[in-house]
C-alpha positions as CSV (number, residue, x, y, z in Angstrom):
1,X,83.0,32.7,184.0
2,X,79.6,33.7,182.4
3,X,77.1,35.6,184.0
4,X,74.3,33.5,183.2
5,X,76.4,31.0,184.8
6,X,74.3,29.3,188.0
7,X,77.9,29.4,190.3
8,X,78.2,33.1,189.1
9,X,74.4,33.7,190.3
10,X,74.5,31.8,193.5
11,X,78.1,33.5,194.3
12,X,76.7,36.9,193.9
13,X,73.9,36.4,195.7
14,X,75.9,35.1,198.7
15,X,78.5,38.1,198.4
16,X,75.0,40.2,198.5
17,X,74.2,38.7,201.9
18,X,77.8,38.8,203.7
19,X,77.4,42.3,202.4
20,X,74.0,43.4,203.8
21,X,75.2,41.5,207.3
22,X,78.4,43.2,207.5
23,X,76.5,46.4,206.6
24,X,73.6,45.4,209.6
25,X,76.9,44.3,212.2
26,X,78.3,47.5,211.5
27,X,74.9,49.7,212.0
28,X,75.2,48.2,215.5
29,X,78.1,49.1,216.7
30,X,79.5,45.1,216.1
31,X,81.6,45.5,212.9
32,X,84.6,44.2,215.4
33,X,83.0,40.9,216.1
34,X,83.2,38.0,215.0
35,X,80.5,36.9,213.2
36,X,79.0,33.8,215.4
37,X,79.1,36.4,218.4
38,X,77.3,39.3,216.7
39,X,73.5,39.7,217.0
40,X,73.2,39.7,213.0
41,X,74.2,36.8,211.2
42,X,73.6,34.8,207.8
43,X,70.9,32.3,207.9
44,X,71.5,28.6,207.5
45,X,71.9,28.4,203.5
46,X,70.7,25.6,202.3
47,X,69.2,23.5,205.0
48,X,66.8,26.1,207.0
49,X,64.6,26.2,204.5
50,X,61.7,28.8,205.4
51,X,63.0,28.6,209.1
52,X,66.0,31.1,208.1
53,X,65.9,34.1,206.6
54,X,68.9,35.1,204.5
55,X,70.4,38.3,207.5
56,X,68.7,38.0,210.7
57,X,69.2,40.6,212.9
58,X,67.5,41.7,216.5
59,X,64.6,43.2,214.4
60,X,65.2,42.2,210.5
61,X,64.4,39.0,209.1
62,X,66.1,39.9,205.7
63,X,65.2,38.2,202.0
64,X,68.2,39.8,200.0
65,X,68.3,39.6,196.3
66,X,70.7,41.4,193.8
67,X,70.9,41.0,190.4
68,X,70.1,42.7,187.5
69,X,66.8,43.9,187.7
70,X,65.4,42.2,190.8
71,X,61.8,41.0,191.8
72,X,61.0,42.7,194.8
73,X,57.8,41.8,195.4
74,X,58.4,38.1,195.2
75,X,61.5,38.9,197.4
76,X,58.7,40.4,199.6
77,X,56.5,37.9,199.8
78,X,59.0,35.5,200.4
79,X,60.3,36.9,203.3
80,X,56.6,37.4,204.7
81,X,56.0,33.7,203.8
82,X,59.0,32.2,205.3
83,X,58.5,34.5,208.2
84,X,54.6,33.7,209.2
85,X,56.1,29.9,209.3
86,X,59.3,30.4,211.4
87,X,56.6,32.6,213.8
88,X,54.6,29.5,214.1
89,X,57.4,27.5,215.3
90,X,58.5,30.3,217.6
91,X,61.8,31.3,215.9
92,X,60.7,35.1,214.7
93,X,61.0,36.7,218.4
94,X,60.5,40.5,217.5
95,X,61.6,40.7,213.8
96,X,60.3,42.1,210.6
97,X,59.8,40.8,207.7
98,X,61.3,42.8,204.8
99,X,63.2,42.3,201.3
100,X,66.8,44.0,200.8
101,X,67.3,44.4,196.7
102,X,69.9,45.7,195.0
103,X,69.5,46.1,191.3
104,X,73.0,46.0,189.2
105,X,74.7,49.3,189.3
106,X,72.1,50.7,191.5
107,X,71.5,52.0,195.2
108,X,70.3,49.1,197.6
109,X,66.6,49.2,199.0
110,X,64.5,47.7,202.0
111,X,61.0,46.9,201.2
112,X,58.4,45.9,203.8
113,X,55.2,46.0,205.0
114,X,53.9,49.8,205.9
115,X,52.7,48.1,209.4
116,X,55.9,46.4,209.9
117,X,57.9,50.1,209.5
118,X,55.7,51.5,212.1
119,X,56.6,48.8,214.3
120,X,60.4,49.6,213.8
121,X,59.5,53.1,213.8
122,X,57.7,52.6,217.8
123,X,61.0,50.5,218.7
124,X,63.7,53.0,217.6
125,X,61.6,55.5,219.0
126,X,60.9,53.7,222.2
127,X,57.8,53.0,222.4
């Protein structure tokens, strides 16, 4: 199958996702359960439009893109976009808004919002 195929594209991207969630589940301490009990799950793909994130987790609302040389600011400002709409309708509860990129060949990165790490900074420190 080529690479610049669009079922190649979508494929990865949605291997990228399982990946960052299984990654997430396992980070805390629920890499044994099943994935409609964990507190981290894909979003609805497809259908959710800006109401689901790609991972949600108790404090990440996650844009993830991999490919090979991706566009993390847009993946940013996606995520902040999508987010500011979801917290209108009440569906953000204490979640950040960040982008989860993964270039070809390369280490994977989080990119957010220098305000939105100090908030997860106060909550893993408690306060």
């Amino acid at each position: 199958m080529s690479k610049s195929n669009g079922r190649y594209c979508r494929n990865k991207g949605h291997d990228w996702e399982r990946r960052v969630a299984r990654d997430l589940r396992e980070a805390y301490g629920e890499g044994d359960l099943p994935a409609k009990e964990s507190s981290v799950r894909r979003g609805q793909q497809g259908g959710g439009g800006e109401l689901e994130p790609d991972v949600r987790g108790p404090h990440q609302w996650a844009e993830c893109k991999k490919g090979k040389k991706t566009m993390w600011r847009t993946a940013l400002n996606q995520a902040l976009k999508d987010w500011k709409v979801a917290k209108k309708a009440g569906y953000v509860g204490e979640t950040v808004p960040m982008a989860v990129c993964r270039d070809d060949n390369q280490t994977p990165v989080v990119i957010l919002r220098w305000e939105d790490y100090l908030a997860l900074l106060k909550t893993a420190l408690g306060r």
